[in-house]
ChimeraX commands (.cxc) that place a marker at each C-alpha (Angstrom):
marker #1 position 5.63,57.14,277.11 radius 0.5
marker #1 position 8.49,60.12,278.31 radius 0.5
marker #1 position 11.72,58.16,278.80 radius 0.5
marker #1 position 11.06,54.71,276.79 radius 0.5
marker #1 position 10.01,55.38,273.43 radius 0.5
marker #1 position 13.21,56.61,272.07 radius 0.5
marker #1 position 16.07,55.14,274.38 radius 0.5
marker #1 position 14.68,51.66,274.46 radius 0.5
marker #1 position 14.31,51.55,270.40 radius 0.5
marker #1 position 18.03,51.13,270.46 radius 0.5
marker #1 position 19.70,49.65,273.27 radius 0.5
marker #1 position 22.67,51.45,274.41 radius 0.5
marker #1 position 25.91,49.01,274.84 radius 0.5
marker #1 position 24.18,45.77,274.31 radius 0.5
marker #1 position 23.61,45.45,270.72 radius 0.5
marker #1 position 26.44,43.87,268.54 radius 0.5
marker #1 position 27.04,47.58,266.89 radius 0.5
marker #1 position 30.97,48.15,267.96 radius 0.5
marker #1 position 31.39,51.53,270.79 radius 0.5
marker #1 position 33.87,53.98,269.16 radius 0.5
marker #1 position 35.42,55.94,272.35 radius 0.5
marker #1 position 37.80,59.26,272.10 radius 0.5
marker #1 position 39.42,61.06,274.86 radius 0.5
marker #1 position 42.46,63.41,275.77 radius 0.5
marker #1 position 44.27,60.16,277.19 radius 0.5
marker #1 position 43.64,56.53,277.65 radius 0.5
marker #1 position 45.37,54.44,280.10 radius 0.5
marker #1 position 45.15,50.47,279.94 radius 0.5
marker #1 position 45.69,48.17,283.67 radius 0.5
marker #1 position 45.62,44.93,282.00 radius 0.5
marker #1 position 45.57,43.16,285.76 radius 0.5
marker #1 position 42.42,44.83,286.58 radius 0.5
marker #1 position 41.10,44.39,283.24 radius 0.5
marker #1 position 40.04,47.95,283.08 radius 0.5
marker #1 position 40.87,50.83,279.85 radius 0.5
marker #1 position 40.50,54.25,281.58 radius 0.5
marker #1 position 39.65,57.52,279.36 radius 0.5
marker #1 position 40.10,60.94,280.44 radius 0.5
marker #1 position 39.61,64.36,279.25 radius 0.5
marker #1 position 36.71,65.33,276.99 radius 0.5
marker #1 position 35.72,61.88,276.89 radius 0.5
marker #1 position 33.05,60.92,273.90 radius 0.5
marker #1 position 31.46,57.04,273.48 radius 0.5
marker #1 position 29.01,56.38,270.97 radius 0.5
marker #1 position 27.44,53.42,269.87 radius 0.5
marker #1 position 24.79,54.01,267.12 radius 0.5
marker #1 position 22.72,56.50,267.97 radius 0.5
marker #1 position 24.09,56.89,271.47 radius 0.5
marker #1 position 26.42,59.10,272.80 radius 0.5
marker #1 position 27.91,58.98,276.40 radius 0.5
marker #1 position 29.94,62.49,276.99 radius 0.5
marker #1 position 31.99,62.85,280.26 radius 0.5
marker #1 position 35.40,63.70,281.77 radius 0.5
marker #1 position 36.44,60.50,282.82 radius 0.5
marker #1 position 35.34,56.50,281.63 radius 0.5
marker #1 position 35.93,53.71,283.13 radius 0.5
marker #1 position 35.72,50.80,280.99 radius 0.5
marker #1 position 35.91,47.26,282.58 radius 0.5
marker #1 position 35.80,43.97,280.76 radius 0.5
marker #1 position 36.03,40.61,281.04 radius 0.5
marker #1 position 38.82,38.48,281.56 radius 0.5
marker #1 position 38.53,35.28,279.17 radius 0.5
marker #1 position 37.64,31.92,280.27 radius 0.5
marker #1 position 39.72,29.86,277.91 radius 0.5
marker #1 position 43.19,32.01,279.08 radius 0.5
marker #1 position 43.62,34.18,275.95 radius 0.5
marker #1 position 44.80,37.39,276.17 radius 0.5
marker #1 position 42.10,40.10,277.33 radius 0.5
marker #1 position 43.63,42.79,275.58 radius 0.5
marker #1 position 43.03,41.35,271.88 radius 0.5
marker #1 position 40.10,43.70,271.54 radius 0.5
marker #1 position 38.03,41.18,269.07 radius 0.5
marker #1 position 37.67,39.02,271.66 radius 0.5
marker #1 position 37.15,41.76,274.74 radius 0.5
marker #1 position 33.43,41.93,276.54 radius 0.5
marker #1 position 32.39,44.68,278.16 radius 0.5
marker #1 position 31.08,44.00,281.86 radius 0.5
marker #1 position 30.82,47.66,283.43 radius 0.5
marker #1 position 30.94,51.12,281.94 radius 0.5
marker #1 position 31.33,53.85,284.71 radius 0.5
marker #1 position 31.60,57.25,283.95 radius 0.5
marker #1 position 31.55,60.50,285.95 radius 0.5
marker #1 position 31.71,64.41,285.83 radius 0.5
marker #1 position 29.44,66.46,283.64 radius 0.5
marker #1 position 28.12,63.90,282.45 radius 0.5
marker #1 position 25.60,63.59,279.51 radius 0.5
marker #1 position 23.54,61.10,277.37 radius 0.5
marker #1 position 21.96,61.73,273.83 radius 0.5
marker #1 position 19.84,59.85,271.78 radius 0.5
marker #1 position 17.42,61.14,269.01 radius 0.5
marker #1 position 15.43,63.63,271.29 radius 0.5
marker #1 position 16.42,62.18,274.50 radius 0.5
marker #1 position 19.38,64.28,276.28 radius 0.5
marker #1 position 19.70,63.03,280.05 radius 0.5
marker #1 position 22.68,65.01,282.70 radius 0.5
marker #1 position 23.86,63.38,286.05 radius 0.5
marker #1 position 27.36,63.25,287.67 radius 0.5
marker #1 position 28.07,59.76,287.12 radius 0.5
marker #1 position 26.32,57.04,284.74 radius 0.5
marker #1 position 27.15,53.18,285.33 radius 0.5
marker #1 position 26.21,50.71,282.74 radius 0.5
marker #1 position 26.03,47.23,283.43 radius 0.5
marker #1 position 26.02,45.03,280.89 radius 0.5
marker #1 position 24.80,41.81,282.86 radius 0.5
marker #1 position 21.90,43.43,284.55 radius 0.5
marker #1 position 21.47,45.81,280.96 radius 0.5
marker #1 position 20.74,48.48,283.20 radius 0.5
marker #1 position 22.21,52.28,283.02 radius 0.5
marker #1 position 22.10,54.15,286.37 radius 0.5
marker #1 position 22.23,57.88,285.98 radius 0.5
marker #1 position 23.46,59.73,289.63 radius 0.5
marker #1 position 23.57,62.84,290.98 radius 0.5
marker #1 position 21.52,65.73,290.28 radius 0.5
marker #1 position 19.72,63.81,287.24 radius 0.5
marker #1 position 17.90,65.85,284.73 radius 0.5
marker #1 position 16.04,64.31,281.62 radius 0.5
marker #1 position 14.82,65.97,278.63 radius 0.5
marker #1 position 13.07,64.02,275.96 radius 0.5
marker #1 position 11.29,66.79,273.12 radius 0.5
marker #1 position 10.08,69.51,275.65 radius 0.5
marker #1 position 9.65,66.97,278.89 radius 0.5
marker #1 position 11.50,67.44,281.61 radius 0.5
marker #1 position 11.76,64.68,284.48 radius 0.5
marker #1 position 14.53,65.51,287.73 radius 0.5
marker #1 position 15.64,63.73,290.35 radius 0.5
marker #1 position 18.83,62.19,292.14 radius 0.5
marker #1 position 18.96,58.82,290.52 radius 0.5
marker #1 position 17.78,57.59,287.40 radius 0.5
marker #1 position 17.84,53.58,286.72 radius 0.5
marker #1 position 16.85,52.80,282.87 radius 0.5
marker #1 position 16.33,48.85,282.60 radius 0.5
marker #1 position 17.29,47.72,279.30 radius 0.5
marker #1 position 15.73,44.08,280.07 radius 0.5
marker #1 position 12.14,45.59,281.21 radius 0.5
marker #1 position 12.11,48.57,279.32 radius 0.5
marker #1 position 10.72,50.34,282.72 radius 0.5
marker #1 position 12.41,53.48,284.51 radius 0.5
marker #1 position 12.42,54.82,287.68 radius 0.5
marker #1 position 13.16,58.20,288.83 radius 0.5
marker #1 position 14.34,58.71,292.87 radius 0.5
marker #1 position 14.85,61.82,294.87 radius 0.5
marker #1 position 17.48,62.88,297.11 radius 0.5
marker #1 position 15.78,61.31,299.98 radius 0.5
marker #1 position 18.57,62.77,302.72 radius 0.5
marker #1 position 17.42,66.18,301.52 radius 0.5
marker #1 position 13.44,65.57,301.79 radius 0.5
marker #1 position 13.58,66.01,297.99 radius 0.5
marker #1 position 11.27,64.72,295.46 radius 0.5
marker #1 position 10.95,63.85,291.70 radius 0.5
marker #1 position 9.59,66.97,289.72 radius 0.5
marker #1 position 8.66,66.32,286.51 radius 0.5
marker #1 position 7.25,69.17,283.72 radius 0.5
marker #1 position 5.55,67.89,280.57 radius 0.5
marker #1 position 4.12,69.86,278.04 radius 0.5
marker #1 position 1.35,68.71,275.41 radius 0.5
marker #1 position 1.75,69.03,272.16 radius 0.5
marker #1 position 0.05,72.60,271.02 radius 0.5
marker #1 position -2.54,72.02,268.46 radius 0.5
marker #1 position -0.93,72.65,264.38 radius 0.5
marker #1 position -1.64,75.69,262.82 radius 0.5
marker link #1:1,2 radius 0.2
marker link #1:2,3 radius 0.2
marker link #1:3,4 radius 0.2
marker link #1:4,5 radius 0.2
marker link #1:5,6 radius 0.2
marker link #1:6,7 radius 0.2
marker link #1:7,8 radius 0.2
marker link #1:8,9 radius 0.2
marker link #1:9,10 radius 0.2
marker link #1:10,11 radius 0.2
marker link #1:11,12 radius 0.2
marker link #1:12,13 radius 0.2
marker link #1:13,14 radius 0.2
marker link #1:14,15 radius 0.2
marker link #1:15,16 radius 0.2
marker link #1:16,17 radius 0.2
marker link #1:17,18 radius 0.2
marker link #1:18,19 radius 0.2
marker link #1:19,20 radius 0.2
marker link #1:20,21 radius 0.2
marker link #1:21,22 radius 0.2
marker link #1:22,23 radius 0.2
marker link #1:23,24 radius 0.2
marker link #1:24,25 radius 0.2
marker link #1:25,26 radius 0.2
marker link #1:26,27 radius 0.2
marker link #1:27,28 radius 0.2
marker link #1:28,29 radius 0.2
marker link #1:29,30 radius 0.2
marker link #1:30,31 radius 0.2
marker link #1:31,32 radius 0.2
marker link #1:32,33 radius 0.2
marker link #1:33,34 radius 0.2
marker link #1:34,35 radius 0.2
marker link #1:35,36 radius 0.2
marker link #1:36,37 radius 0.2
marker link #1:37,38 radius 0.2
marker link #1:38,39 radius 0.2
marker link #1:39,40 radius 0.2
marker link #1:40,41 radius 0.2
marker link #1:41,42 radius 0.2
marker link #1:42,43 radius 0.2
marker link #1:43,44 radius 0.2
marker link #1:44,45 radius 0.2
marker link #1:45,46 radius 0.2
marker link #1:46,47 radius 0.2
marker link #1:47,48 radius 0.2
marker link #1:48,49 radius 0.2
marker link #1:49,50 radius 0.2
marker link #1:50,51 radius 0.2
marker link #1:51,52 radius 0.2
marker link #1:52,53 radius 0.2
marker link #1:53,54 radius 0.2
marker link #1:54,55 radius 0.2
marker link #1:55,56 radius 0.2
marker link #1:56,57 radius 0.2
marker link #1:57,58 radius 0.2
marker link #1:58,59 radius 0.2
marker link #1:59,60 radius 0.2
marker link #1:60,61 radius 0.2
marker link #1:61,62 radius 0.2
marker link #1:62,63 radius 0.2
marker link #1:63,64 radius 0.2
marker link #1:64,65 radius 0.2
marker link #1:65,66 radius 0.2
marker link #1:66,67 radius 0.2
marker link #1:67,68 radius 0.2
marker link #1:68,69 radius 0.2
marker link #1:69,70 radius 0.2
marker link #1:70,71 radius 0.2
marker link #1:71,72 radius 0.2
marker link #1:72,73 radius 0.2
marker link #1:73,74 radius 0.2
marker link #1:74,75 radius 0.2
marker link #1:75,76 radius 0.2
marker link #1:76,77 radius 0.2
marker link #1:77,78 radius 0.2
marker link #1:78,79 radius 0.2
marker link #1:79,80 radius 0.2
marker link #1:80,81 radius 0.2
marker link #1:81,82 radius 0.2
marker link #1:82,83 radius 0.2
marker link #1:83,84 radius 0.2
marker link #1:84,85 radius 0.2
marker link #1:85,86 radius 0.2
marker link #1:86,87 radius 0.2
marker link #1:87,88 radius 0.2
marker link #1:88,89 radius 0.2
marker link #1:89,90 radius 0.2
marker link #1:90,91 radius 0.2
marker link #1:91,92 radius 0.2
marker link #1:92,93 radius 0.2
marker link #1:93,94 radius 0.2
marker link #1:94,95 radius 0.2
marker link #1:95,96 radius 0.2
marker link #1:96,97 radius 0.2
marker link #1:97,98 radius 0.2
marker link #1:98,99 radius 0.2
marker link #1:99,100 radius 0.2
marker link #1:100,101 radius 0.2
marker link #1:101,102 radius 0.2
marker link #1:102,103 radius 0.2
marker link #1:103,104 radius 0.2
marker link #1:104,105 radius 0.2
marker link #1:105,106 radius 0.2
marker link #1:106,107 radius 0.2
marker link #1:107,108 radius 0.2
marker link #1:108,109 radius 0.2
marker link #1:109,110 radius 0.2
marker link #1:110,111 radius 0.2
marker link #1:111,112 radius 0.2
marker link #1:112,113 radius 0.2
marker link #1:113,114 radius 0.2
marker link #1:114,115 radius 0.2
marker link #1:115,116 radius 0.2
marker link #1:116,117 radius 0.2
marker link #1:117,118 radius 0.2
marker link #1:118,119 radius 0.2
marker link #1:119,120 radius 0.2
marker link #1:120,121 radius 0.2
marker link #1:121,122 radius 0.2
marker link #1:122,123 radius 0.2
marker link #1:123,124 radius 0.2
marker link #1:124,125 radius 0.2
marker link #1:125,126 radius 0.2
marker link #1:126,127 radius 0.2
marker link #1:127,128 radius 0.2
marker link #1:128,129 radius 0.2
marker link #1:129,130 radius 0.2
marker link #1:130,131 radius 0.2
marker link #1:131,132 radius 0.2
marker link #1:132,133 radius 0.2
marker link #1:133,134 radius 0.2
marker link #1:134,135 radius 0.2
marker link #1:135,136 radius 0.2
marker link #1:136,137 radius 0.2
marker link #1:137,138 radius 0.2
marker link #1:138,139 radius 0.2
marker link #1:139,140 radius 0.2
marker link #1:140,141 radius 0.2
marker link #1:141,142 radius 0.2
marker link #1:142,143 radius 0.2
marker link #1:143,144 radius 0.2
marker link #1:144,145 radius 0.2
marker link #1:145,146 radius 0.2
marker link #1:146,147 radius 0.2
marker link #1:147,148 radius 0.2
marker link #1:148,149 radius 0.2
marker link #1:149,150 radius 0.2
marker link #1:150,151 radius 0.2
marker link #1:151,152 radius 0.2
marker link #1:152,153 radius 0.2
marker link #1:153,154 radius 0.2
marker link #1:154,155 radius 0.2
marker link #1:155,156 radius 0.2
marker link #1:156,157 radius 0.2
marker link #1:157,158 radius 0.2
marker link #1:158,159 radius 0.2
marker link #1:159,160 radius 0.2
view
């Protein structure tokens, strides 16, 4: 059950819990409807936490012609972030380059040099696609390199 148990109890940027975000600086493009974040950037919603150096936050523009930048009325469409980034929740710590979120799709797509921990379990590989909707991952190589997905678990040792 490595990589669903914990991460699929809660999930990440769908439920109606509000994401708190802090970063060195925040920049707003209200006519691409995006909020960048940069520098030591930290999201959490719940029990998730998104750490990176840059976020990319794009949202929806609003049907009925309000303005997208009253933030009680703002939905989320696409979360992108990228460089060092890393995921935690409960026991589950996963590290990439770049995570994108959709929101539509409630998929999170984990890139570049992927590595997932979950209690002693290790799982690597170059892309990591978590589907919210299914509750099913799947773990790809680096197939330009002839690479493949390595994965190290350890049973529990027996109590003392």
């Amino acid at each position: 059950v490595f990589l669903s148990t914990n991460l699929y109890a809660q999930q990440p940027l769908a439920a109606d819990e509000p994401i708190h975000i802090e970063a060195d600086r925040m920049e707003s493009n209200q006519k691409q409807y995006t909020v960048t974040f940069n520098g030591n950037v930290q999201a959490i919603q719940g029990k998730l936490t998104i750490n990176s150096d840059t976020m990319i936050v794009h949202y929806a523009k609003q049907a009925n012609g309000t303005d997208a930048q009253d933030t009680k009325k703002q939905q989320i469409k696409k979360i992108f972030a990228r460089g060092q980034v890393e995921i935690l929740q409960d026991e589950l710590v996963a590290t990439g380059n770049e995570v994108e979120f959709l929101a539509d799709k409630k998929q999170i797509l984990l890139t570049g040099n992927t590595k997932v921990w979950q209690n002693n379990n290790l799982v690597t590989g170059e892309k990591v696609l978590l589907n919210l909707a299914t509750e099913t991952t799947i773990i790809e190589p680096d197939k330009e390199s002839g690479g493949r997905v390595k994965a190290f678990f350890y049973p529990d040792s027996p109590k003392k």
